[in-house]
MARDREN-612414 format. One record per residue (C-alpha): residue number from 1; x, y, z; residue in one letter. Coordinates in steps of 0.1 Angstrom, whole numbers, plus 5000, padded with zeros to 4 digits. Each point is the difference from the previous one (the first is absolute). Example, Ala and Ser with C-alpha at 12.3 -4.5 7.8 and 13.67 -1.06 7.14 Angstrom:
+-----+------+------+------+------+
!  nr !   c1 !   c2 !   c3 ! rest !
+-----+------+------+------+------+
!   1 ! 5123 ! 4955 ! 5078 !    a !
!   2 ! 5014 ! 5034 ! 4993 !    s !
+-----+------+------+------+------+
***
This chain:
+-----+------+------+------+------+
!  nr !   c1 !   c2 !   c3 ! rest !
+-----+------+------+------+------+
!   1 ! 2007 ! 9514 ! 0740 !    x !
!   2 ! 4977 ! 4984 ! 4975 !    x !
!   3 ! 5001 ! 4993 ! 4963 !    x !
!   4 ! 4976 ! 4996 ! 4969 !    x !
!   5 ! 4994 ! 4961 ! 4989 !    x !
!   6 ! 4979 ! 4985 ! 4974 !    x !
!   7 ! 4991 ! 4965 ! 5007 !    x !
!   8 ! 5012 ! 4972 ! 5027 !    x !
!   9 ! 4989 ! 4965 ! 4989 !    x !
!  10 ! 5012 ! 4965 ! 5002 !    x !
!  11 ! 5008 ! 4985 ! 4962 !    x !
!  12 ! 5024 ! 4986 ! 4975 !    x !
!  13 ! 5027 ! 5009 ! 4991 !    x !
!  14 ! 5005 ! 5009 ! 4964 !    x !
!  15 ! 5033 ! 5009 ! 4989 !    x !
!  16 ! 5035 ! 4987 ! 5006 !    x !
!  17 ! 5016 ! 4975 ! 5016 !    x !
!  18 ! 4975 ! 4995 ! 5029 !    x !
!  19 ! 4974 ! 4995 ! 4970 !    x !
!  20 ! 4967 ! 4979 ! 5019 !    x !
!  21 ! 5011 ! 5004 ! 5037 !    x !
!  22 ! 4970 ! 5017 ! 5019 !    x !
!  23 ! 5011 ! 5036 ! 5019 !    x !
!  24 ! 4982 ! 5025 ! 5012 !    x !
!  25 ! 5002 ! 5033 ! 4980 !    x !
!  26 ! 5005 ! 5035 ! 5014 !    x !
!  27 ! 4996 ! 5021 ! 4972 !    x !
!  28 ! 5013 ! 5034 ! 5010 !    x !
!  29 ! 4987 ! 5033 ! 4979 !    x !
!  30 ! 5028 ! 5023 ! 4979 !    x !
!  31 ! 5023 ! 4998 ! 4977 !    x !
!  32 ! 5029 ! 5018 ! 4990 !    x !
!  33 ! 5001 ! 4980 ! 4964 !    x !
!  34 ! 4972 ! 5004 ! 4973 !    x !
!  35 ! 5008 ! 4971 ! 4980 !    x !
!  36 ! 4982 ! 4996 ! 4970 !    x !
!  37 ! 4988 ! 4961 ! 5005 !    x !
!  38 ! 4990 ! 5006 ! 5035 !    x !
!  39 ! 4973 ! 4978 ! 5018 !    x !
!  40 ! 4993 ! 5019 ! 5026 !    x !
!  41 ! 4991 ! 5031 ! 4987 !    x !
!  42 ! 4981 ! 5014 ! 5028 !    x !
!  43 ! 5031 ! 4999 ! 5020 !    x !
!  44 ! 5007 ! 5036 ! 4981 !    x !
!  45 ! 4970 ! 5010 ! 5002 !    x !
!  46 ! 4992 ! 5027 ! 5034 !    x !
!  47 ! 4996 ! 4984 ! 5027 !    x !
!  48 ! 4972 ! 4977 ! 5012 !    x !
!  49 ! 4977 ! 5009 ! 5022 !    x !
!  50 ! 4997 ! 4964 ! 5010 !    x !
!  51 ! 5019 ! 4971 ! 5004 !    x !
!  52 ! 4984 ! 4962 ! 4992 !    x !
!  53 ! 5013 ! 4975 ! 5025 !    x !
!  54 ! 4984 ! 4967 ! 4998 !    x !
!  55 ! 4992 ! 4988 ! 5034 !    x !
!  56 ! 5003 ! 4962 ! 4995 !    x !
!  57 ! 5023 ! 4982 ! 4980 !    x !
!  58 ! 4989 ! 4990 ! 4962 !    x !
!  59 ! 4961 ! 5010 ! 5007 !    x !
!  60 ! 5002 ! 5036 ! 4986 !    x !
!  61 ! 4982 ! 5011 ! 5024 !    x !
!  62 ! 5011 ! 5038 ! 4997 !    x !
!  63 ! 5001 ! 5021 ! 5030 !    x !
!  64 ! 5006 ! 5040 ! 4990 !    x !
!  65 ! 5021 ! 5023 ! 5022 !    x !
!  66 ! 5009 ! 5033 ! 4995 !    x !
!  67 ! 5029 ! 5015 ! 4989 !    x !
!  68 ! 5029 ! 5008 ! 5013 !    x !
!  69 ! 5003 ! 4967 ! 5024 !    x !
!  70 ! 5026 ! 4993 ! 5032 !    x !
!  71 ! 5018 ! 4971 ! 4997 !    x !
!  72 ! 4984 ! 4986 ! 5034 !    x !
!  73 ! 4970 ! 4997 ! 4975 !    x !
!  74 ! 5023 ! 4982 ! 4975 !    x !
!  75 ! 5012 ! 4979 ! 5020 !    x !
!  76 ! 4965 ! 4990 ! 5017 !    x !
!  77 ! 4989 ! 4993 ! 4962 !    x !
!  78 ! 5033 ! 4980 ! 4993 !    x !
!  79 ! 4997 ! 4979 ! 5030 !    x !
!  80 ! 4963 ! 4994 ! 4995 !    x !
!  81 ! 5008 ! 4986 ! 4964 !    x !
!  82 ! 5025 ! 4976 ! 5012 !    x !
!  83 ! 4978 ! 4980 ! 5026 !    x !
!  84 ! 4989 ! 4971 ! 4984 !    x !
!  85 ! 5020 ! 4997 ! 4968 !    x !
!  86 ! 5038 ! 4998 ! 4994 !    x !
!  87 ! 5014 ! 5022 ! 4981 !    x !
!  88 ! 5032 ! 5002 ! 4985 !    x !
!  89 ! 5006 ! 5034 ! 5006 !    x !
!  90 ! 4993 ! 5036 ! 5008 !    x !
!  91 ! 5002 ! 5021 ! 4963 !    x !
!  92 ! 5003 ! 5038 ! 5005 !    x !
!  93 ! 4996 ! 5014 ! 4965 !    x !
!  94 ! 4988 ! 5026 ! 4983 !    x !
!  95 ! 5001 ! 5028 ! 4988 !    x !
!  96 ! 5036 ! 5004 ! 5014 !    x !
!  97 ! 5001 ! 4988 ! 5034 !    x !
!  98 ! 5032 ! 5013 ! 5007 !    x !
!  99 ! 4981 ! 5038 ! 4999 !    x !
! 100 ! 4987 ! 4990 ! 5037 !    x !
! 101 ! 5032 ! 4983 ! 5011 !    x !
! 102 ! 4989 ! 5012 ! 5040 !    x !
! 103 ! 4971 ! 4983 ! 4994 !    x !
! 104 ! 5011 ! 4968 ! 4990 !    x !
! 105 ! 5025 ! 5001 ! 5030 !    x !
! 106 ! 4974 ! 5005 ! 5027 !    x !
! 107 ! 4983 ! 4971 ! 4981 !    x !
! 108 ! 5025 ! 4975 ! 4994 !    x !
! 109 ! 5016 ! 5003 ! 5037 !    x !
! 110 ! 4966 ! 4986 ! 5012 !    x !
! 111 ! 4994 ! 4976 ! 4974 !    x !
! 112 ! 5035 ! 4986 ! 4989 !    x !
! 113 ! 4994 ! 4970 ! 5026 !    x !
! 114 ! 4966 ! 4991 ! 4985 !    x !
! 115 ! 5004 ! 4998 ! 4966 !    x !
! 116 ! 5036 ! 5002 ! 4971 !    x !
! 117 ! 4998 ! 5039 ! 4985 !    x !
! 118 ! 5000 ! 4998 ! 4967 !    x !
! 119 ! 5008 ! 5041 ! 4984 !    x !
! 120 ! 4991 ! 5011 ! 4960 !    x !
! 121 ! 5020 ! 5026 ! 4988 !    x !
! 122 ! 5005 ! 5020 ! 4971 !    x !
! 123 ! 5038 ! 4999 ! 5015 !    x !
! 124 ! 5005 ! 5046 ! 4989 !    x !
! 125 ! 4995 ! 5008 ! 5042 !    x !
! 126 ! 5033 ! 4988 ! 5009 !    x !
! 127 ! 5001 ! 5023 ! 5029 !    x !
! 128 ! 4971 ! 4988 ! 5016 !    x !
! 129 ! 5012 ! 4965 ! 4998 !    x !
! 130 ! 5029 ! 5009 ! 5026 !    x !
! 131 ! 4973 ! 5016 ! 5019 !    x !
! 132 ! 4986 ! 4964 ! 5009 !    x !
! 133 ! 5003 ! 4983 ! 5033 !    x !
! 134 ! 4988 ! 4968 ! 4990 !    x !
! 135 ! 5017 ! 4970 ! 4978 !    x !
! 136 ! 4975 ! 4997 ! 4973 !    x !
! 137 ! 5000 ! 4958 ! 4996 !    x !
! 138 ! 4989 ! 5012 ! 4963 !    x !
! 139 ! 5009 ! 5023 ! 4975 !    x !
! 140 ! 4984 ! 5004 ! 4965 !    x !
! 141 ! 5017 ! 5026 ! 4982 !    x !
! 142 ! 4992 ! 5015 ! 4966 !    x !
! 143 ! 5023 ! 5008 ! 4976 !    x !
! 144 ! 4984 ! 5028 ! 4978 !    x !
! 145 ! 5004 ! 5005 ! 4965 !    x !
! 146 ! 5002 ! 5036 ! 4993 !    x !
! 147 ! 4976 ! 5006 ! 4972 !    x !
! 148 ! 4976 ! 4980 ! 5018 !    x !
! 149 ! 4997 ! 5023 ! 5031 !    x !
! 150 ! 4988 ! 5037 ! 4993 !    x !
! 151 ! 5028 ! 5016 ! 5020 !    x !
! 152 ! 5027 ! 5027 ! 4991 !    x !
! 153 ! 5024 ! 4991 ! 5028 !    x !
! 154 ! 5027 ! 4973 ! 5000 !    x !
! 155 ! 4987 ! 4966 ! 5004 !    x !
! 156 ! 5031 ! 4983 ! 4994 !    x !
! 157 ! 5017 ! 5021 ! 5021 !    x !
! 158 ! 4975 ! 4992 ! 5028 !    x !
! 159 ! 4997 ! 4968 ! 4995 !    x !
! 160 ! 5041 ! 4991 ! 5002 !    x !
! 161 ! 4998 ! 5019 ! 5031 !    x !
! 162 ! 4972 ! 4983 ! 5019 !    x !
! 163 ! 5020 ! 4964 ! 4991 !    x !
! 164 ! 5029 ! 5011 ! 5016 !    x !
! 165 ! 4984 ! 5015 ! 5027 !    x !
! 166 ! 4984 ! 4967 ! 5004 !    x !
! 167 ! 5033 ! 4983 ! 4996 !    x !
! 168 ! 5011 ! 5019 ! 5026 !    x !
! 169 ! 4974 ! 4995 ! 5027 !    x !
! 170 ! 4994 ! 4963 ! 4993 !    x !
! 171 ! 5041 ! 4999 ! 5007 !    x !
! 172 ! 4998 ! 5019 ! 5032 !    x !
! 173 ! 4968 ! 4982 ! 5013 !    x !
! 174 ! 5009 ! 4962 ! 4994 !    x !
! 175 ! 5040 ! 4999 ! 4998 !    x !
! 176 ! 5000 ! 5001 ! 4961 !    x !
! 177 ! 4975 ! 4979 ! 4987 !    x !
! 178 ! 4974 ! 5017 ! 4984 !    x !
! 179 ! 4960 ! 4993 ! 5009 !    x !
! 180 ! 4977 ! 4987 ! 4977 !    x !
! 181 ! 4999 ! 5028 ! 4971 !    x !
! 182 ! 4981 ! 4995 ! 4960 !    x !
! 183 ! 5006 ! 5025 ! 4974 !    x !
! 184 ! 4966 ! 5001 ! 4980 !    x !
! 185 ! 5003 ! 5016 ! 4965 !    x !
! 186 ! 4965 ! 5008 ! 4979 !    x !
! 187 ! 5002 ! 5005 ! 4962 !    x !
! 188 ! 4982 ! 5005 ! 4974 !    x !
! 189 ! 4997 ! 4994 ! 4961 !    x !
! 190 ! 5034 ! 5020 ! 4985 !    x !
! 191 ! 5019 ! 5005 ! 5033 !    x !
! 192 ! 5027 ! 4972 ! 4992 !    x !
! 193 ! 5027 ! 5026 ! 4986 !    x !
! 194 ! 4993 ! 5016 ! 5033 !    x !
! 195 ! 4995 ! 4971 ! 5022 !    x !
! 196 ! 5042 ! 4989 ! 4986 !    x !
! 197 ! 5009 ! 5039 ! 5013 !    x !
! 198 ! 4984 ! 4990 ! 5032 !    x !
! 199 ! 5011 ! 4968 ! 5006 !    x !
! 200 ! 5036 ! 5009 ! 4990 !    x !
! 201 ! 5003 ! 5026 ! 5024 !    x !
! 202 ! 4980 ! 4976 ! 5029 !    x !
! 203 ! 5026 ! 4973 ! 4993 !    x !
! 204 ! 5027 ! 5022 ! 5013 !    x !
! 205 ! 4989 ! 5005 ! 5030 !    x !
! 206 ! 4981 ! 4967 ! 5015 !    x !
! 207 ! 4986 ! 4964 ! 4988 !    x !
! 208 ! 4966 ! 4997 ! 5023 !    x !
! 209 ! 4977 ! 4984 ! 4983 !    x !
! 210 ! 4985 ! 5016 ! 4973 !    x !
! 211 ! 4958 ! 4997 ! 4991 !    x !
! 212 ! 4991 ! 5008 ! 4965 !    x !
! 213 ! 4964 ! 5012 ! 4999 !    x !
! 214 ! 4980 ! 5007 ! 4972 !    x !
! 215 ! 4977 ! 5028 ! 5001 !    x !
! 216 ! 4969 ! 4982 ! 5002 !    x !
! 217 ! 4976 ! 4999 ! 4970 !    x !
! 218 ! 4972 ! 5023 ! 5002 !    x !
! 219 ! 5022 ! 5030 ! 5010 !    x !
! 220 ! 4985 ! 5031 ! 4981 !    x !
! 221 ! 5031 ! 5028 ! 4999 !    x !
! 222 ! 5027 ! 4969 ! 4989 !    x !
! 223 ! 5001 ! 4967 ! 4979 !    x !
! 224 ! 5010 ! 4967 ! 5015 !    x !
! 225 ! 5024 ! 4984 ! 4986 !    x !
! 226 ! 5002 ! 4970 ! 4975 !    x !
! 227 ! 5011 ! 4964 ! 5006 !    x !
! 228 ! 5033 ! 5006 ! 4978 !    x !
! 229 ! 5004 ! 5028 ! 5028 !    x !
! 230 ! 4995 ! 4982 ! 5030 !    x !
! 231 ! 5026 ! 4976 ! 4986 !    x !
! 232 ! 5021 ! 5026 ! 4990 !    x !
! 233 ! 5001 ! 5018 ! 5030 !    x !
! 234 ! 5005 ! 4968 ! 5020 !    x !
! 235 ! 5032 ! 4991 ! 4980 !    x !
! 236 ! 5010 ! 5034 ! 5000 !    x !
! 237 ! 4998 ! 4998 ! 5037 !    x !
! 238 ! 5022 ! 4966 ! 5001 !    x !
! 239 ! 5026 ! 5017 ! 4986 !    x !
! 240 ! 5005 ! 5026 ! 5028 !    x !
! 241 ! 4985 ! 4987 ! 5037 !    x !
! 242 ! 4999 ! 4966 ! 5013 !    x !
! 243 ! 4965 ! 4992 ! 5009 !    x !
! 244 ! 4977 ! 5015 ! 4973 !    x !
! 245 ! 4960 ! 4988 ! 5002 !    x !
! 246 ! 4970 ! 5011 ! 4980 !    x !
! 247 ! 4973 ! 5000 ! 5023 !    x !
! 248 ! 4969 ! 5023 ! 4989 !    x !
! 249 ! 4972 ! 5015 ! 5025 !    x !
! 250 ! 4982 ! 4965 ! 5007 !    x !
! 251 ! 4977 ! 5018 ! 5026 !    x !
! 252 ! 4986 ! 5013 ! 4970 !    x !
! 253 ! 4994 ! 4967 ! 4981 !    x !
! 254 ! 4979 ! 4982 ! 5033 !    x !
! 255 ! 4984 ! 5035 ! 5005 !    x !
! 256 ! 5015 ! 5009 ! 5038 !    x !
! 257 ! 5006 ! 5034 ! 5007 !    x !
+-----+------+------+------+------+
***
């Protein structure tokens, strides 16, 4: 078995609530999502003939492989990265990770005593979740907002069933107390009305912490939103979950991948 990646690196992270701890990226290829702010574009794109692993930590120094790659290769380039710096974590992300669940098992079960796992999920493949044999020390989940995502199917639907799933396995795993999970929702300028529908319906079913995250500036198919947005979508998220933060794509702002 073998699967299609774009990138391995060491870097920052970005987004969330691990915002500035240093992981190691394993940025898988595929999607089943088109959403419209996407920033990884080429992740829909056909697949790469060649994948970009940086052979020492922080130097860039780019080694290309080709395409499709084992995941004794993978693993080689992950433990190579984490020699002589310590990272925080091991990020697989995407694309959808989840597409090439096998993968990340035959990964993981070598490399869960080295380094926390930290998965990125569009949280739709709910499925493949319970297809995992690993305890993912991490989950970042989005939360889509329909419009937002160019797809005709359900995401609502798939999304309510991937956090029960997940309620479900993190129950049977660690005697009912849920691992580490962040809901991460992106909007954009005139998405409140539908950022309320979303968060009423979210509210129902869980209270993880919740990541507002405005589309980045920049973004050529949607607007980003205001500063009376950002605020308004930060109270409006008071009023439904817990722990509500506004925390935008810093990667972006100290230019890290």
């Amino acid at each position: 078995m073998a699967a299609y990646y774009q990138e391995i690196f060491s870097g920052i992270q970005g987004e969330g609530i691990l915002v500035g701890t240093r992981q190691i990226f394993v940025r898988f290829h595929g999607c089943n999502l088109d959403c419209i702010y996407c920033d990884t574009a080429a992740s829909k794109d056909d697949k790469p003939d060649y994948c970009e692993i940086e052979t020492e930590a922080g130097k860039r120094s780019i080694l290309q492989l080709q395409n499709p790659l084992t995941s004794e290769i993978i693993i080689s380039a992950i433990l190579q990265l984490n020699k002589n710096i310590r990272h925080h974590s091991l990020a697989f992300t995407g694309g959808e990770p989840l597409l090439n669940y096998k993968e990340l098992n035959k990964i993981a079960n070598v490399i869960e005593q080295s380094i926390p796992i930290y998965l990125e999920t569009n949280g739709t493949l709910y499925d493949e979740l319970s297809l995992l044999d690993f305890i993912p020390d991490h989950i970042a989940m989005d939360v889509k907002i329909p419009s937002l995502t160019g797809c005709e199917f359900d995401i609502k639907k798939m999304t309510q069933k991937f956090i029960l799933k997940y309620q479900e396995i993190s129950e049977t795993f660690i005697s009912g107390v849920n691992y580490p999970i962040q809901l991460k929702l992106i909007f954009a300028s005139g998405n409140l009305e539908e950022l309320k529908n979303t968060l009423i319906w979210l509210s129902d079913i869980c209270d993880y912490p919740l990541i507002l995250q405005p589309v980045t500036a920049g973004n050529l198919l949607v607007d980003s939103p205001t500063p009376d947005e950002v605020l308004a979508a930060n109270e409006m998220g008071l009023q439904f979950m817990s722990d509500v933060r506004v925390i935008p794509q810093t990667h972006i702002m100290i230019k890290q991948k």
